[in-house]
N, C-alpha and C positions, 0 to 999 in steps of 0.2 A: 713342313717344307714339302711344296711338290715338286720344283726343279730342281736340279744343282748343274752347273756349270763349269768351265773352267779349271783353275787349279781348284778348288775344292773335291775336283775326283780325282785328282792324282794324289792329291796329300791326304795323310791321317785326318788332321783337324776338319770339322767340319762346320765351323763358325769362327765369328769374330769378337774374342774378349774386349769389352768398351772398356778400357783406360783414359777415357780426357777426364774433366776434369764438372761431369754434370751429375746428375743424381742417377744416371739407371750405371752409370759406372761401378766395374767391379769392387775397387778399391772405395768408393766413396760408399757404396752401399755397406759396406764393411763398415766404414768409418761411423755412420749413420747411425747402424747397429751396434754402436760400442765396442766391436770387436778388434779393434786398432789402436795404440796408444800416441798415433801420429800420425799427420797425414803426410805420409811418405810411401814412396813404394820406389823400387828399385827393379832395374834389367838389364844383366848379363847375357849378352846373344851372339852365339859365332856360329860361320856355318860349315856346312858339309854339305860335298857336291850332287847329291843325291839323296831323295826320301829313303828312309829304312823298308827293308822289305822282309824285314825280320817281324816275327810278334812281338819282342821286346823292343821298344822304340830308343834309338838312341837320346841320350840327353846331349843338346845340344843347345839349353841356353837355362838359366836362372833366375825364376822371380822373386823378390822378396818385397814382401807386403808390412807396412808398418817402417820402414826403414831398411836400411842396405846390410848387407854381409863384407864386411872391413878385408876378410879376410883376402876375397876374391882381389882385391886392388894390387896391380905389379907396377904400381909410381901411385904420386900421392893424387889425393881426388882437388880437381879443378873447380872451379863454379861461375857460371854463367844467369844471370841475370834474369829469370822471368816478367817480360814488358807488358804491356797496357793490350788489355782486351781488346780485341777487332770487335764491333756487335754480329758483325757477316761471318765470325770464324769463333764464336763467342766457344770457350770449352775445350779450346787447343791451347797448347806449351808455348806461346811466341817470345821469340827470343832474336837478339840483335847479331847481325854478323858488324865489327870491325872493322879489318882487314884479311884477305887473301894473301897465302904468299905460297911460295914455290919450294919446294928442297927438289933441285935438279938431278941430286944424286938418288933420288929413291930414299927407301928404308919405311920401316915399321912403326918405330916407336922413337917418341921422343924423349919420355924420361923413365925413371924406374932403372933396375940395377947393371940394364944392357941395354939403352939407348944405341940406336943405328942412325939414328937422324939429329945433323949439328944443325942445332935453330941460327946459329951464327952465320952460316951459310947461305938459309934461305932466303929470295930474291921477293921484293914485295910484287905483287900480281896488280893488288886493286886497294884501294882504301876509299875511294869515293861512297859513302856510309849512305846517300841518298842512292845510290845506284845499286848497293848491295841488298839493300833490304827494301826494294822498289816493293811495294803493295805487301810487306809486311814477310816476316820467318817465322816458320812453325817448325816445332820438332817432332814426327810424328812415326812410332815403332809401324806404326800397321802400313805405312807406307813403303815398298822395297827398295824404290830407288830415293834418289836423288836429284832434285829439280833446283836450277836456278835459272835467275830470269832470260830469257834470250838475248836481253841486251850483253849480257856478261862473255858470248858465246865468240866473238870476233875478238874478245880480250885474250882466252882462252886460244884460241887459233894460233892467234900469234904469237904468246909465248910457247904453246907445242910445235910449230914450225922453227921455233930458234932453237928449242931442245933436241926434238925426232924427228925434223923432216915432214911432218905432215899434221893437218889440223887434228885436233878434238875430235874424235871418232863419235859420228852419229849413227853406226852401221857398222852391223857384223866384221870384224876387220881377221887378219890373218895375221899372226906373228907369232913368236916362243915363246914360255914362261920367262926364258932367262930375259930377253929384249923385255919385255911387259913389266919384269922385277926393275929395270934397269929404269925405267918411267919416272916421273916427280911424283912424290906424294904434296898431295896437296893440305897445307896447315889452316886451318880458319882461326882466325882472332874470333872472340867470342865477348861480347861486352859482359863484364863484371858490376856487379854493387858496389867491387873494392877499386883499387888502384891498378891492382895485377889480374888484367884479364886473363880469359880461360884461352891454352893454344889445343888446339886439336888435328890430330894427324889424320889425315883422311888417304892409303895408301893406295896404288894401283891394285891391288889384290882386293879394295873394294869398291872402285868405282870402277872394276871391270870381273866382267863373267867373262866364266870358262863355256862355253855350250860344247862338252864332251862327245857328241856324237860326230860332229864336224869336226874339233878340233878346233874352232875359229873363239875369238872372244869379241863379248859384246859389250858396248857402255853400260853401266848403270847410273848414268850422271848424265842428267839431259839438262836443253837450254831450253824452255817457251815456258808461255804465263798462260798454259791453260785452262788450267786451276785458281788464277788467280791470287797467289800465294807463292813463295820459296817454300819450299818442304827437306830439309834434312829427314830422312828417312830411315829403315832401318841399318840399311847398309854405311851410311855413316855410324851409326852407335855401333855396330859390331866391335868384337874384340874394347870392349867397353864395359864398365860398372858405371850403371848409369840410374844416380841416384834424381827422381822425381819429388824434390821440396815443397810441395805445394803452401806449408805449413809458412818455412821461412821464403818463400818468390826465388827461389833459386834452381834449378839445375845444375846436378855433379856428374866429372864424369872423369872415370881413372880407369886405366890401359888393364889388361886384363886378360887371363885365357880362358875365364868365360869355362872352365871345367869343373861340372859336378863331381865327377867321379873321384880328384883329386881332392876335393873339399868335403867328402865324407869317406874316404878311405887312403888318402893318404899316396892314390898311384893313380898317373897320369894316363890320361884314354889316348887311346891312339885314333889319332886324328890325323888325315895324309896333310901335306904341305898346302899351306894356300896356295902354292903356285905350282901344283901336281898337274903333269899334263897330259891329255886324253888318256894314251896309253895306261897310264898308272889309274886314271879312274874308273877306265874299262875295265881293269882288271879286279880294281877293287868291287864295282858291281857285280862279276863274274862270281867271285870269291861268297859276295853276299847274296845273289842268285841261289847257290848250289846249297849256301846254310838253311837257306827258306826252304830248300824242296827237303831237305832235310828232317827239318820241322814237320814238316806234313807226311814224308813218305818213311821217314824212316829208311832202313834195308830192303822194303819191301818191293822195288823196282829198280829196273836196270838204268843206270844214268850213261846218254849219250851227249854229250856236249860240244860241239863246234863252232868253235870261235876264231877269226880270221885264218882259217882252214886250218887248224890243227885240231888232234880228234884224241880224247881221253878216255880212256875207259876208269872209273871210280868205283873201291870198294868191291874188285873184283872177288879175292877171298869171301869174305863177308856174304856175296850175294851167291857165292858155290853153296854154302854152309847153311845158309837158309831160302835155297832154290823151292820144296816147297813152300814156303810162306811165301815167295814171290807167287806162286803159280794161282797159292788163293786167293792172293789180293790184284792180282793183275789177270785172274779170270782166263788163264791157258797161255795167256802171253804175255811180252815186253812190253812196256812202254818205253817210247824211244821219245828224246826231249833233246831239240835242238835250240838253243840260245844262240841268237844272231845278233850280234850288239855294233856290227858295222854298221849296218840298217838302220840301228834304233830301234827297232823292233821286240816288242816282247815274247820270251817263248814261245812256242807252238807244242803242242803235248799230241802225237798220235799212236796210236799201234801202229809197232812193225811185226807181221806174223815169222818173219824170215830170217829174224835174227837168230832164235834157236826155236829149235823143235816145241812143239808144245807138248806137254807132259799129260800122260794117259792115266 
């Protein structure tokens, strides 16, 4: 690789694992190799409002290869129908939408042991089956958002003008978590093999971002064909067990928290609220700023941190008591470390000789 671009230098990963459904694919090259005893593979993915800046990477999603982990499911697994190969998209999941429909009251989840969302409620959007699946649906993890056709986009408009006053945000918008909780979650019918199609919750908390540095949230549900294709993406599967049948032509997909940490130890990661707003994720980056320098600095330097003008002084005992070990590793003086996170901005690290004398 001689370039890199984009997110690929903000985030850990520095590639893209091939999951469709061709021969240089992870899972198939497995398959291939005898190493699989099915051709199944399975992904659990929730997110969290910012990369780790920690060495220890948090976990924040689950793949299982060869078939799904039962365990992870909080309501029973759905299935959705794998359809007839595109030759122009040959190697994707295509799958049928049904119908759209509405829950005007918001909510999460639809089934499992604390459903918030009454299907009884919900208000049909769309069922026109030729208009939903215009040039065909793919379901596809490496994709973030969410795309449907633009024709769909004036259907949308106007039942969020009957809801909230204003169209389907194509653009940065400004509102509260509580207003944005308050949102429809939108349900897809999902065509089936069986009788009992697949429903799928699709919430405000995922077809919209938080952009934490503003405060402002943005779509991740867009309307044009310029891809040529609907793509359900990953932010639909989120909060999802999303089993890949390639074996039996199906797709499963059951509610989920999507947490490692409880499915091999038995205690739930703390994870902030999907609807956590700036404030609380400023803070949590703060929080996670200061464990990194940690990581690296140890006691060895003085920590000065200012953030929307309050100023802490950290591990003052600690750095009296091992004043010379600072003095060796910071070469006669302090290092002063301001984090600015109104800005967006990433730390700046300089010497201040003035903070305390330098030692003889």
């Amino acid at each position: 690789m001689e370039k890199n671009e984009g997110e690929f230098k903000k985030q850990k990963a520095d590639g893209i694992m091939g999951l469709n459904m061709k021969n240089a694919s992870l899972w198939m090259q497995m398959w291939n190799g005898g190493n699989l005893a099915k051709r199944q593979f399975s992904l659990c993915l929730r997110r969290y409002p910012f990369s780790s800046l920690l060495k220890q990477d948090r976990p924040v999603g689950i793949m299982t290869l060869g078939g799904t982990d039962e365990r992870l499911n909080r309501s029973p697994m759905v299935f959705m129908k794998m359809t007839e190969r595109h030759k122009r998209r040959e190697g994707f999941y295509h799958v049928r939408i049904s119908k759209i429909y509405l829950s005007a009251e918001g909510g999460q989840r639809l089934g499992g042991s604390n459903p918030d969302i009454d299907f009884t409620k919900a208000v049909l959007l769309e069922d026109d089956k030729l208009l939903l699946n215009k040039d065909g649906v793919v379901i596809d993890s490496g994709t973030t958002d969410t795309i449907l056709s633009k024709d769909l986009k004036p259907i949308f408009d106007h039942a969020w003008q009957a809801i909230t006053g204003i169209d389907f945000p194509d653009q940065y918008i400004e509102i509260s978590p509580n207003q944005l909780k308050s949102w429809p979650t939108i349900i897809f019918q999902m065509k089936s093999s069986t009788s009992n199609d697949a429903l799928i919750a699709f919430p405000p908390s995922s077809y919209m971002s938080l952009d934490f540095s503003t405060g402002r949230y943005k779509p991740t549900l867009w309307f044009h064909d310029k891809y040529g294709t609907s793509i359900l993406g990953s932010n639909f599967m989120r909060s999802h067990n999303v089993l890949f049948d390639i074996e039996n032509g199906r797709i499963g997909m059951a509610e989920s928290d999507c947490d490692y940490n409880e499915l091999i130890s038995g205690e739930k990661s703390n994870f902030p609220d999907v609807y956590a707003n700036a404030k609380e994720v400023k803070q949590l980056l703060q929080t996670e700023h200061m464990q990194s320098l940690c990581e690296d600095k140890g006691a060895s330097c003085f920590i000065h941190q200012s953030i929307w003008g309050f100023t802490a002084f950290l591990s003052i005992a600690l750095i009296c008591i091992a004043l010379m070990e600072v003095y060796h590793h910071c070469k006669g003086s302090f290092v002063y470390i301001t984090v600015d996170l109104d800005t967006n901005k990433s730390f700046d690290c300089e010497r201040n000789e003035d903070m305390l004398p330098t030692l003889k």
